[in-house]
C-alpha positions, 0 to 999 in steps of 0.5 A, spaced: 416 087 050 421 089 055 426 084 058 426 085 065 433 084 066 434 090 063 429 094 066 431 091 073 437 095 071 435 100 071 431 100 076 438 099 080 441 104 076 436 110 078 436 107 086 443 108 086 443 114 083 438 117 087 443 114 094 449 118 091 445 124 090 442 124 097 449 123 099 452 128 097 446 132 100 447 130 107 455 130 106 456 136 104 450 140 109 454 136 115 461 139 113 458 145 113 455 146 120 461 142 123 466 147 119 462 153 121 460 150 128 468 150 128 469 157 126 465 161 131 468 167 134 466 169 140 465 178 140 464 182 144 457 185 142 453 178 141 446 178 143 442 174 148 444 168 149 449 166 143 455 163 143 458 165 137 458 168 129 461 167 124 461 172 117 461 168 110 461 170 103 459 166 097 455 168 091 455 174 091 453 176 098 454 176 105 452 172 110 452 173 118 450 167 121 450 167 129 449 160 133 444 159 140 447 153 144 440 152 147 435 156 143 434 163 142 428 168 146 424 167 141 422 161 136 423 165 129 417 164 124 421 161 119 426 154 122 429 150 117 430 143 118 436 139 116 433 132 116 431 130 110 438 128 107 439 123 112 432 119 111 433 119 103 440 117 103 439 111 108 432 109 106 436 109 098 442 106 100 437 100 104 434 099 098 440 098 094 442 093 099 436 089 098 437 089 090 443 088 089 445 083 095 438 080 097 435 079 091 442 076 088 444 072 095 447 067 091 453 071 087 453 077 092 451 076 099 453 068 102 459 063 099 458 057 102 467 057 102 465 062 108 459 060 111 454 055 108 448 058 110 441 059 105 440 066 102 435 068 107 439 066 113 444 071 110 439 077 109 437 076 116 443 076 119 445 081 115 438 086 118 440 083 124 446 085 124 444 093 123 439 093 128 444 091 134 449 095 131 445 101 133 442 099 140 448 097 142 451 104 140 445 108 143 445 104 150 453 106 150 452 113 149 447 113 154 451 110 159 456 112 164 462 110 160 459 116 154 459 121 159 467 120 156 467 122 149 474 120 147 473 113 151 467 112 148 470 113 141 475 108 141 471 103 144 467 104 137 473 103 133 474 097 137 467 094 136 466 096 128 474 092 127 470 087 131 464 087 126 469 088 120 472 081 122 465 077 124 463 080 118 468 076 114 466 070 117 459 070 115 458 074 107 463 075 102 468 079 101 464 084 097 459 083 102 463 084 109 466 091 107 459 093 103 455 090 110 460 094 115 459 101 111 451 099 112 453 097 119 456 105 119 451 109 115 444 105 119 448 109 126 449 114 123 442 115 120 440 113 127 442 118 130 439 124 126 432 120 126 431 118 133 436 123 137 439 129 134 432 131 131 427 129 137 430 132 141 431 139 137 424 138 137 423 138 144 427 145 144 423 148 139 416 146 143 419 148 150 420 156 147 413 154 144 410 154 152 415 159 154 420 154 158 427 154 158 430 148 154 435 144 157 442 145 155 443 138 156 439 136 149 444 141 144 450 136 148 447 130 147 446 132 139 453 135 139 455 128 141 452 125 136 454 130 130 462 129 132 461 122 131 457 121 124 463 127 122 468 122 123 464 116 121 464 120 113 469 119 110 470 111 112 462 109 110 464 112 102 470 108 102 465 102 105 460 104 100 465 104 094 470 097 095 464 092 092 467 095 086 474 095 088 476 086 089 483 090 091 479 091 097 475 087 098 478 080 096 484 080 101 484 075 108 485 082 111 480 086 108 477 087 115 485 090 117 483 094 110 477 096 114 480 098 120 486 103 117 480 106 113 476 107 120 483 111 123 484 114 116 477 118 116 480 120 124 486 124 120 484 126 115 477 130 119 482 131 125 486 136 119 480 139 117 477 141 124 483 143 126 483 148 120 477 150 122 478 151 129 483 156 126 488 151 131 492 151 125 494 145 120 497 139 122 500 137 116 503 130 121 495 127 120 496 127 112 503 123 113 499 119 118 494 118 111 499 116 108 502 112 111 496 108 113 494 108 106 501 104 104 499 099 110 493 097 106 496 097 099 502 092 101 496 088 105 491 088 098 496 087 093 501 081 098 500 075 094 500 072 102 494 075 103 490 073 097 483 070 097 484 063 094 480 060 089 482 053 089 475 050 093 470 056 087 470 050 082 468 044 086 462 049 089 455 047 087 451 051 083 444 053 084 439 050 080 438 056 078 445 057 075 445 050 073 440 051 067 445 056 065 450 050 063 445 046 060 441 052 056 444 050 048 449 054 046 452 055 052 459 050 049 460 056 044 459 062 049 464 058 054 469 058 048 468 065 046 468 068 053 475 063 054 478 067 048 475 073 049 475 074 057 479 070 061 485 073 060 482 078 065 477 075 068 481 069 072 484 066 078 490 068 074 490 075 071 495 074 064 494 082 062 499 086 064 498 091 069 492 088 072 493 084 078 486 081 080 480 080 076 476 086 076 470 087 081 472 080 082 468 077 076 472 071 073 469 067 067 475 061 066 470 056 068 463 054 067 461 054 074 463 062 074 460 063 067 453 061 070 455 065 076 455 071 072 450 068 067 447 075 068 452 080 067 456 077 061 449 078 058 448 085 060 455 087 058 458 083 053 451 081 049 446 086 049 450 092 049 458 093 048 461 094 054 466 089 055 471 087 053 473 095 055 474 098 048 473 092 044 480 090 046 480 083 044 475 084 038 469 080 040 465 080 034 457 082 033 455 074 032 460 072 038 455 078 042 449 075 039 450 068 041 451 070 048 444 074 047 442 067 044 444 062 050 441 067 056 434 067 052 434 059 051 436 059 059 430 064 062 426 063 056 426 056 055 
């Protein structure tokens, strides 16, 4: 019979998979227009109605690409949609979400250090969250203050610090920054499901019925375009800090995700210069940098530390409570103190590691019920940790881990 722990990772594993497969998919398609957006030359002999072209090679071949700001004469028999990439990478990662933050609510989404709030409390804020954040952002655009493009943007550079910092009032850090990156993605994919697409679709019908389309639709979805261009690079951070606890679990992860926000503003503002052949502005890499060095000074400054002195008197769920109470667990807990602890601590005693990685520690018995489920995964049932077997965990010590989470959720 299979153990549906092992299965349910699987199923995390193939959905994650699927979300960086859509990912790149729709990164690497909204590079590219944007970059050959950027690149149009404006010739003498363009046709009716184009606004530029550009020449390319790749493969082999060469290719002519020239681009209508409204649409052209005629609609051609054969229009490629690019939308699909967007759907999937959003609907991939909402159920990444839902797997490994909702479902395990209790480890990865609420601490009561921060917020004593039930888990269902904590997802509904958490979807609640996601859907202000895209009306609040849609009713900005649409208002007078969006006419303004740059003004509108630091105004969303205001809001998502602001989220940033509520998020960290609420969740847990890895959950914050996770839940900002979301936060991040939902508008983004907001904006090609219920804006750049509909009214690209409004275009294509005028040209059908022989109207004239309205310029201001290919403006508005220009808008949008340039926003989610700069949103990039800050979600896939965002996306990856839950493994990363130098991230995450500082008290200024939300001044981590702030810099980060204006790090993606230089590094595509290089990039779009180059591509507008505005030349290279190499001051933005500096600028990279050094906000960079802002964020490793604030993660790393032992001022800024998370304190783990109120985790041990935390209460543990039923749940996690049998877990303490399954036979074999006083075994465990001394094979897991010799063999772990070393790295997995409030305080870290191997050198050249600063905090616990991915923020699991396993020196109490509180936080090995906590983490009850990964050790048995990583320790008992395969041999991923210790990494490289370091510190010599024995077959017997890995099946006496396998022992005590059977007798826990078997019992």
């Amino acid at each position: 019979m299979l153990d549906v722990v092992i299965v349910m990772e699987w199923v995390e594993f193939a959905v994650r998979w699927l979300h960086v497969i859509t990912a790149i998919a729709w990164i690497g398609s909204s590079f590219y227009f944007i970059a050959l957006d950027l690149g149009l030359r404006q010739v003498p002999d363009l046709p009716a109605g184009a606004h530029g072209e550009e020449w390319q090679v790749h493969g082999g071949g060469f290719y002519h690409i020239q681009k209508y700001l409204v649409a052209p004469e005629r609609m051609p028999e054969d229009l490629v949609w690019f939308k699909w990439e967007s759907y999937a990478t959003w609907l991939s990662g909402f159920a990444m979400l839902a797997l490994v933050y909702y479902l395990g609510g209790e480890l990865y989404l609420v601490d009561p250090n921060v917020l004593d709030i039930p888990v269902w409390g904590g997802v509904l804020i958490s979807l609640g969250s996601l859907g202000f954040g895209w009306v609040a952002y849609d009713l900005l655009c649409k208002s007078k203050f969006g006419d303004d493009n740059s003004r509108l943007m630091i105004l969303l550079f205001v809001i998502l610090v602001a989220m940033a910092w509520g998020y960290t009032q609420v969740f847990t850090g890895r959950a914050a920054l996770l839940h900002l990156g979301a936060f991040t993605a939902t508008i983004m994919s907001a904006n090609v499901f219920i804006t750049i697409i509909p009214n690209q679709k409004i275009v294509v019908a005028d040209l059908i019925a022989g109207r004239v389309p309205d310029a201001k639709y290919g403006k508005i979805a220009k808008q949008r375009s340039t926003h989610n261009n700069y949103l990039t690079l800050p979600v896939i951070f965002l996306m990856l800090s839950n493994h990363y606890p130098m991230a995450f679990a500082s008290s200024m992860n939300w001044v981590i995700a702030a810099l980060v926000f204006l790090m993606g503003v230089t590094i595509r503002h290089y990039f779009n210069s180059m591509h507008a052949r505005k030349g290279r502005p190499i001051w933005t890499w500096a600028a990279t940098a050094l906000l960079f060095a802002t964020i490793v000074y604030l993660s790393a400054s032992p001022r800024f530390h998370v304190s783990y002195g109120e985790d041990e008197a935390r209460a543990l769920t039923a749940g996690q409570q049998k877990f303490v109470e399954a036979e074999g667990f006083e075994e465990v807990h001394e094979i897991l103190l010799g063999r772990c602890s070393m790295c997995h601590a409030a305080e870290v005693y191997w050198d050249g590691i600063a905090t616990a990685p991915k923020g699991v520690r396993l020196d109490t018995a509180e936080e090995i019920a906590r983490q009850a489920k990964r050790v048995y995964l990583q320790a008992g049932v395969t041999n991923a940790m210790p990494p490289a077997n370091i510190s010599y965990m024995e077959p017997i010590e890995r099946a006496k881990i396998v022992a005590w989470y059977k007798s826990a959720t078997e019992g």
